[in-house]
C-alpha positions as CSV (number, residue, x, y, z in Angstrom):
1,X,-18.2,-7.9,-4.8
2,X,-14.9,-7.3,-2.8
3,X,-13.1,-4.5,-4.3
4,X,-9.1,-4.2,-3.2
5,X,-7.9,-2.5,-5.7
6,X,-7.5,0.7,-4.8
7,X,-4.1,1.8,-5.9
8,X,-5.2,1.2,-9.5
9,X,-8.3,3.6,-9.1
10,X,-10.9,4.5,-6.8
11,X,-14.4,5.5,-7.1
12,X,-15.8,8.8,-7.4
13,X,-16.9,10.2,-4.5
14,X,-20.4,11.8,-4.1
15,X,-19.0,15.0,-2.8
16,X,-17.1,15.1,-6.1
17,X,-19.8,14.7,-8.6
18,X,-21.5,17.3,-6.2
19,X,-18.8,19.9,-6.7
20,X,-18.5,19.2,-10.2
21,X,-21.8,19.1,-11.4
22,X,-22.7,23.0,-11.8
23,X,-19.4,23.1,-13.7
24,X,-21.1,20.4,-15.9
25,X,-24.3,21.9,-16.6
26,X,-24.9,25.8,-17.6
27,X,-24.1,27.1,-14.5
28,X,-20.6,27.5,-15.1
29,X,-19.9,26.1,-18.3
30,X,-17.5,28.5,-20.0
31,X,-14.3,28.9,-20.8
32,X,-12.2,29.9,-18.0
33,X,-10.0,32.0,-20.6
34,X,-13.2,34.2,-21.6
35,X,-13.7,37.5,-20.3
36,X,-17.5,37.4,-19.5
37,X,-19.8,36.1,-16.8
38,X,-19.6,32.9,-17.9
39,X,-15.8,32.5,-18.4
40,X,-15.2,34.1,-14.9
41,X,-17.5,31.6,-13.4
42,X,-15.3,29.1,-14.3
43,X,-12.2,31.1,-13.7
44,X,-13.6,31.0,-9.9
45,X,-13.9,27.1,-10.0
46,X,-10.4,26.4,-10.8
47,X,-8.7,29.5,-9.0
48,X,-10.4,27.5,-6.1
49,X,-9.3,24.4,-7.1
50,X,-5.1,25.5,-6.9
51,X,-6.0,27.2,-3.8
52,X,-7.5,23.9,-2.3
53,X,-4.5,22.2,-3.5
54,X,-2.0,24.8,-2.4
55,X,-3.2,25.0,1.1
56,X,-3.3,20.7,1.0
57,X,0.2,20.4,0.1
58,X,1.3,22.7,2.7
59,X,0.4,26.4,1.6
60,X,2.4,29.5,2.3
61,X,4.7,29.1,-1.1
62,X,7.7,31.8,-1.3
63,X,10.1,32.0,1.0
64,X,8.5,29.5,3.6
65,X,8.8,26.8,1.4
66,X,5.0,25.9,1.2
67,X,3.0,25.9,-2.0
68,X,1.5,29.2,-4.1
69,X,-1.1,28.5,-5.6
70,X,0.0,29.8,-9.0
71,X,2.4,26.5,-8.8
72,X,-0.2,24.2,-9.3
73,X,-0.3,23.0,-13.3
74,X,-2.9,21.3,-14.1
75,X,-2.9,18.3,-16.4
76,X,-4.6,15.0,-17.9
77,X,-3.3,12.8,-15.1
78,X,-0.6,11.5,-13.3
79,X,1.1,9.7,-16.3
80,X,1.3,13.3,-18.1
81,X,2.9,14.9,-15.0
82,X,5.3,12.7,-14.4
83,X,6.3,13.0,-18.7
84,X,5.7,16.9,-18.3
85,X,8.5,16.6,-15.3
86,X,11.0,14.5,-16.5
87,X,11.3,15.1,-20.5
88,X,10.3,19.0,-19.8
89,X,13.1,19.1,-17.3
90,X,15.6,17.7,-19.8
91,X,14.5,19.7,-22.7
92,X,14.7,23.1,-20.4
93,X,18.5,21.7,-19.5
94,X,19.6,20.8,-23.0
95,X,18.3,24.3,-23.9
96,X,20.6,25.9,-21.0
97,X,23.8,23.4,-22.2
98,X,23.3,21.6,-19.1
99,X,23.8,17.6,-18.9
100,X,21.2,16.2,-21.2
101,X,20.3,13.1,-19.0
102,X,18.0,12.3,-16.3
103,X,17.9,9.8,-13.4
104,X,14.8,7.9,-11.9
105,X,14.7,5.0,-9.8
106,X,14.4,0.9,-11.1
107,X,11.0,1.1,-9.1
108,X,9.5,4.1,-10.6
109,X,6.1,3.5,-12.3
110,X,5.9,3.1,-16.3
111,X,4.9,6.8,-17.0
112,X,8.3,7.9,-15.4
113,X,10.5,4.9,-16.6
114,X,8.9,5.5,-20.2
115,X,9.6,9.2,-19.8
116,X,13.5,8.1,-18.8
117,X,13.5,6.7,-22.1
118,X,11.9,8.5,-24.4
119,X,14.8,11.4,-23.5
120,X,17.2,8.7,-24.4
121,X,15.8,8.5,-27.9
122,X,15.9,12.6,-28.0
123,X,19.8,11.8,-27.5
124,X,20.3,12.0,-23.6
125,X,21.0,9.4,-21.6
126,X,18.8,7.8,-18.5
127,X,20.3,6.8,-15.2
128,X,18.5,3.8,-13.4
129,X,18.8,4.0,-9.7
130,X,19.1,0.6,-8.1
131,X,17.1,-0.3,-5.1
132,X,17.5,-2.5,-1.8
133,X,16.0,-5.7,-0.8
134,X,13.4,-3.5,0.4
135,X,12.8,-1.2,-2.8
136,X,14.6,1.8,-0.8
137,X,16.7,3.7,-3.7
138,X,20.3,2.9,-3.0
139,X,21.5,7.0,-2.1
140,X,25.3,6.0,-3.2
141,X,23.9,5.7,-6.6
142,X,22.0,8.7,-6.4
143,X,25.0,10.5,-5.4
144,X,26.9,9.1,-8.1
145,X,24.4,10.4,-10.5
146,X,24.5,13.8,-9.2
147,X,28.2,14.0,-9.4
148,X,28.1,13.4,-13.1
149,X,25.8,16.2,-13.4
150,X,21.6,15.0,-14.1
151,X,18.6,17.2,-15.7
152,X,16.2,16.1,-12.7
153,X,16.0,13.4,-10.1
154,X,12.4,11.5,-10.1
155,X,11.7,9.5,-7.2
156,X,8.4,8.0,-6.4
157,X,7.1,8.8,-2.9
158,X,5.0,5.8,-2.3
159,X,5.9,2.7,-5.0
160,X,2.5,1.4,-6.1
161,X,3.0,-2.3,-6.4
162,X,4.9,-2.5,-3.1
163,X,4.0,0.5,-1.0
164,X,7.3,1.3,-0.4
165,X,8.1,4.4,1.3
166,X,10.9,6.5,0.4
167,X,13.1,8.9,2.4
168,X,12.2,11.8,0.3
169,X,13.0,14.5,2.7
170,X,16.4,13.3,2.7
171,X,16.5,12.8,-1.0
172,X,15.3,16.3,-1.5
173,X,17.9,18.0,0.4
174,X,20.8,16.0,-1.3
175,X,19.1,17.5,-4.9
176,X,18.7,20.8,-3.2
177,X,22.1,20.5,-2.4
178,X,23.5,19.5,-5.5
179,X,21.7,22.0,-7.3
180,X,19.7,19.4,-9.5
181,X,15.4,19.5,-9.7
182,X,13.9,16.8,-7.7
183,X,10.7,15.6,-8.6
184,X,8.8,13.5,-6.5
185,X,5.8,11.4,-7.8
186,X,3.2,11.6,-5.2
187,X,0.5,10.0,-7.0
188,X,0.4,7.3,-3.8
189,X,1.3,9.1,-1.3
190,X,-1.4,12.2,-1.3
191,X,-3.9,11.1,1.2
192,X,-2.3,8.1,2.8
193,X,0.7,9.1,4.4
194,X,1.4,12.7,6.1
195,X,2.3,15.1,3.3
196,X,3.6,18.5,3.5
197,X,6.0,20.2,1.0
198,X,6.9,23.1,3.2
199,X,9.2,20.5,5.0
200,X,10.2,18.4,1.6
201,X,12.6,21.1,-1.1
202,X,11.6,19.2,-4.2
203,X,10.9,21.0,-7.4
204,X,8.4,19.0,-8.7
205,X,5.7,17.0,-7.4
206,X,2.5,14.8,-9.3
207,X,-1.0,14.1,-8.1
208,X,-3.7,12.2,-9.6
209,X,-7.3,12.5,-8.9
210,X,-8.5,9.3,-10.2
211,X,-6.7,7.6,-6.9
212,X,-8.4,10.1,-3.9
213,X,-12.0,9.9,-5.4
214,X,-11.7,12.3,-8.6
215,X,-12.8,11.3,-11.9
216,X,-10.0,9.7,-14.1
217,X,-8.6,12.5,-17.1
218,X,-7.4,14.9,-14.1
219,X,-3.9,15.7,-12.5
220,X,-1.5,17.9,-11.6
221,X,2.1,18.9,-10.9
222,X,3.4,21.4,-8.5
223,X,6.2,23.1,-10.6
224,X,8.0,25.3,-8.0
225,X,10.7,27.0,-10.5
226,X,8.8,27.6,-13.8
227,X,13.1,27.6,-15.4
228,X,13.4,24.3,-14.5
229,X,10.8,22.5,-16.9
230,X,10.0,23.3,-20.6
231,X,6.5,22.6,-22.1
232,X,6.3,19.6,-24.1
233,X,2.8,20.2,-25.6
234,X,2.1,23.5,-27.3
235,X,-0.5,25.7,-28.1
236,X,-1.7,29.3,-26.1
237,X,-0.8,30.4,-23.6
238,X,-2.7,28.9,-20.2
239,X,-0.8,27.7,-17.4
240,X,1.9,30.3,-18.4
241,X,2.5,28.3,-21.2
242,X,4.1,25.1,-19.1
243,X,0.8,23.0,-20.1
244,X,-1.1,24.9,-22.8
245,X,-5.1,24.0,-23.7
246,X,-7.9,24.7,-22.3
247,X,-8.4,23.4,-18.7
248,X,-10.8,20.8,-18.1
249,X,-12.8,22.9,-15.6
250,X,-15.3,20.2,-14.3
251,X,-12.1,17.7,-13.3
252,X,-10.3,20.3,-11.9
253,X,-12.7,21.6,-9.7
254,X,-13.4,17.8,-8.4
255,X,-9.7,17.3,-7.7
256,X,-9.9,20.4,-5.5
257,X,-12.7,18.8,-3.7
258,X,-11.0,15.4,-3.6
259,X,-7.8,16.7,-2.6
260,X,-9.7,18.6,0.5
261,X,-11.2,15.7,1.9
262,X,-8.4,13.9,1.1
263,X,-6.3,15.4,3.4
264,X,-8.8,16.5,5.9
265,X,-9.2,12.6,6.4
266,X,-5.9,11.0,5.9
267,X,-4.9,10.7,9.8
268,X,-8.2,8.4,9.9
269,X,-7.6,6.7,6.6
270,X,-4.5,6.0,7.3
271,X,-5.2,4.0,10.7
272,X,-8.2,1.9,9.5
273,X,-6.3,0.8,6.1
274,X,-3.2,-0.2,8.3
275,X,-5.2,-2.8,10.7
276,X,-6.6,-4.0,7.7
277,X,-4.1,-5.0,6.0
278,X,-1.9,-6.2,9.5
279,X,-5.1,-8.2,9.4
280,X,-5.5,-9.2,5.6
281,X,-1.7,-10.1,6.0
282,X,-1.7,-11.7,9.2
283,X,-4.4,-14.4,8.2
284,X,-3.2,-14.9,4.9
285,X,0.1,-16.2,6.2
286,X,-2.3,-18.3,8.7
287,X,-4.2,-20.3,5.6
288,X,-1.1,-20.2,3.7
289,X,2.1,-20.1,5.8
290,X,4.7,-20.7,2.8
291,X,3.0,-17.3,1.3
292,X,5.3,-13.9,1.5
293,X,4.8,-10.3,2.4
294,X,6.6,-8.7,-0.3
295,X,8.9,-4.9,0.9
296,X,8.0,-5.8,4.5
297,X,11.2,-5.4,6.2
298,X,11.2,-1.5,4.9
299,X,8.9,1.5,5.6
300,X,5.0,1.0,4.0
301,X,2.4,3.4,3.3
302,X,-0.4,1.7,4.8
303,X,-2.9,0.8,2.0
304,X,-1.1,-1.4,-0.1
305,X,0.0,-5.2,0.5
306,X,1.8,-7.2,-2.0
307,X,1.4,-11.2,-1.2
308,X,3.6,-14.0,-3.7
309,X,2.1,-17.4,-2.7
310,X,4.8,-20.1,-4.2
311,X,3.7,-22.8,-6.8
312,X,1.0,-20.3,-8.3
313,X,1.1,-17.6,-11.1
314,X,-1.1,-14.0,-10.5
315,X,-3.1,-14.4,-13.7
316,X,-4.2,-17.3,-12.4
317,X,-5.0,-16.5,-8.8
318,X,-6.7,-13.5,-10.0
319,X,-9.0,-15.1,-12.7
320,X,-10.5,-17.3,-9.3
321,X,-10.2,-14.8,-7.2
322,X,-12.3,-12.6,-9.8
323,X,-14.9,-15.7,-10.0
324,X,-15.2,-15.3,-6.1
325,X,-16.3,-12.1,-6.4
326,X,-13.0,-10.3,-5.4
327,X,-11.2,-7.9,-7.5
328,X,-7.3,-7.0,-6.9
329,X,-4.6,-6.7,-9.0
330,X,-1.4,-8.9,-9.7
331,X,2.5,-8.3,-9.5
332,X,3.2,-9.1,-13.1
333,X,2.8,-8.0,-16.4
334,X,1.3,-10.9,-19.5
335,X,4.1,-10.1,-21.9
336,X,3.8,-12.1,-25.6
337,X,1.5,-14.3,-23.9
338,X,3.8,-15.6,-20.6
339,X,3.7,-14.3,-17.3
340,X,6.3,-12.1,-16.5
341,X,7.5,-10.6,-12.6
342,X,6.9,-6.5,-12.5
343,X,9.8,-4.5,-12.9
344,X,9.4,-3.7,-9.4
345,X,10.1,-7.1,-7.7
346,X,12.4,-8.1,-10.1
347,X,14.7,-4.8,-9.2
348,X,14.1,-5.6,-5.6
349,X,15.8,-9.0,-6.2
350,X,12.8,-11.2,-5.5
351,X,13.4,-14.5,-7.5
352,X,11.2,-15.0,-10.4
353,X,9.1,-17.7,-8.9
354,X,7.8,-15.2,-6.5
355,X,7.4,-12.5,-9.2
356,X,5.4,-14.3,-11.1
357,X,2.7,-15.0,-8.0
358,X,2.7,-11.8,-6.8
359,X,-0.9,-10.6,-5.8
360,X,-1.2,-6.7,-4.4
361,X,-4.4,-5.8,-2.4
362,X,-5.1,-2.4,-2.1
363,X,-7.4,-0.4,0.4
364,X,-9.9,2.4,-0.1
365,X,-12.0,4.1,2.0
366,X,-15.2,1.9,1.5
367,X,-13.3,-1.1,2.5
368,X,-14.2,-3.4,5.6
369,X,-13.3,-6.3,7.9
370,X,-15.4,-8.2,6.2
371,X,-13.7,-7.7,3.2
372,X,-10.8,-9.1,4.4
373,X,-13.0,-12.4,5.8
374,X,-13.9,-12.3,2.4
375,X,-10.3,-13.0,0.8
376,X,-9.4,-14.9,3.7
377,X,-12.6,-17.4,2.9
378,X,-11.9,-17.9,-0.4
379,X,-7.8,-17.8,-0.9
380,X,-6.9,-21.2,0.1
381,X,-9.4,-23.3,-1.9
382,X,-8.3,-21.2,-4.7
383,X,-4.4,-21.8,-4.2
384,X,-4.7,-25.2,-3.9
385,X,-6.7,-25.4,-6.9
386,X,-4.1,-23.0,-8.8
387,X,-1.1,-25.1,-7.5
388,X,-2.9,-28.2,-8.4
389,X,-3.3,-27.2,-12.4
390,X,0.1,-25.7,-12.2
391,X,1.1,-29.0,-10.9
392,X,-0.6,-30.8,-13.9
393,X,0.9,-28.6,-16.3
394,X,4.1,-29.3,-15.2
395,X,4.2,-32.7,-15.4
């Protein structure tokens, strides 16, 4: 089995489990909140774990514009970050009188657009930042927004469908500037393209384990000014009080470990999944020259590719690709039973028939050439056959 599918989630890695396993067992079981022996074991495991992430995202918090330690919030995943960020940055503005509505790009994923409009139905208002040809967020907008006065800015680092790459240095500063949090969803970015946020003045920033080799059910968010976000769950008072509960102590301690080797190897990680998918790319347009690269004329991180191959439809392609032994992931969403373009392409103005046949590959660590002879092998056997029944259909 061919797995390339890597962006949607990754497997744990043995290292992990490794790390997490005494934190499992009765070694270190308790709660990190208790005051004896076994509550200060697993005290230790996640005061490790922010410090592991800390030093990752570019340590030396304060004035040097790293990351403390103590600014690492842990959650359930990326999906709750990015809520946690964007409605708990609205709520702490409404509470302060300040403009009750938030801004996040057309390409963001679901958890922030959702987020966007669930503060809508609290009474604020969302502002959807178009995007180029490319999927790079059009800055005249953003200033636009800013100008009008916004609760936060969110802006996804790495797009997940495309592999976009955004200027977010550049979009940080002009937030900085403005006076207005910036959060920046990371969740593709950590581990595949250089990261630092001593040289990036966001506010906010999301990781998710399940996409570096963590278990799924662990995240976090870097929350810089603890004034700038209000809780939106409640209960005592861990995490001072941003994300209440009591912390999920085994997860946490693998997302320090993931987030460790995760950066330790992304240099490497980063060079292998680029030739592969130049190569993946380069002889898929060779067996099928009418197919397109989707977001290659702009910046990519180097793990994902996005392929539309006219005269097909994803669900399709993937249900024979799946038979083939090869798992990936489409560019459309099955809405009331038709197949519909992802919000992503569609914002980036790619016409519907393309939408609709998007296919994205995505790398991992475990991946291999022959992997991509793999895909190669099978694809155009199954696009004919796919064009052939589409064909039929249409008749």
């Amino acid at each position: 089995m061919v797995y390339l599918d890597n962006a949607a989630t990754t497997p744990v890695r043995p290292e992990v489990l490794e790390a997490m396993l005494p934190y499992l067992g009765r070694e270190a079981f308790g709660n990190p909140s208790s005051p004896h022996r076994f509550g200060r074991a697993a005290r230790a495991g996640v005061d490790q774990a922010k410090r592991s992430i800390a030093e990752a995202l570019g340590g030396g918090g304060g004035g040097g514009g790293g990351v403390e330690p103590a600014q690492v919030i842990f959650t359930s995943g990326g999906t709750e970050a990015d809520n946690l960020a964007v409605i708990g940055c609205a709520l702490a503005a409404r509470d302060r009188g300040d403009p009750f509505r938030v801004a996040v790009s057309a390409i963001e994923h679901k958890a922030v657009l959702a987020a966007a409009h669930a503060v809508a139905h609290l009474g604020g208002e969302e502002i959807i930042l178009p995007v180029s040809g490319s999927g790079e967020v059009a800055e005249a907008a953003l200033n636009e927004a800013l100008a009008r006065g916004v609760a936060v800015v969110s802006v996804m680092w790495v797009n997940n469908e495309v592999g976009v790459v955004q200027p977010i240095a550049r979009l940080a500063a002009r937030c900085r500037d403005a006076g207005v949090p910036f959060h920046v969803d990371g969740v593709q970015a950590f581990g595949k393209i250089p990261v630092s946020l001593s040289d990036i003045p966001c506010t906010l920033f999301t990781i998710s384990g399940h996409k570096i080799g963590a278990p799924k059910g662990i995240g976090a968010l870097v929350v810089r000014d603890r004034h700038a976000v209000e809780a939106i769950i409640h209960g005592g008072g861990q995490q001072f009080g941003i994300r209440p509960g009591t912390e999920n102590v085994p997860g946490i301690v693998g997302l320090g470990a993931a987030v460790e080797l995760a950066a330790r190897e992304q240099a490497a990680f980063a060079a292998r999944a680029a030739a592969l998918r130049d190569e993946l790319e380069r002889q898929v347009l060779a067996v099928v020259p009418d197919a397109v690269i989707n977001a290659a004329s702009g910046p990519r991180a180097p793990h994902v590719s996005s392929v539309s191959i006219p005269g097909t439809d994803s669900e399709a392609l993937l249900m024979h690709l799946d038979l083939a032994g090869i798992a990936c992931s489409s560019g459309s969403a099955c809405s009331t039973g038709a197949v519909e373009p992802s919000h992503v392409l569609t914002a980036m103005g790619v016409p519907r028939e393309l939408g609709v046949a998007a296919l994205r590959f995505s790398f991992g660590k475990e991946n291999t050439e022959e992997d991509v002879e793999a895909v190669v092998a099978a694809l155009p056997k199954i696009v004919e056959k796919v064009r052939h029944l589409s064909a039929v259909l249409h008749r």
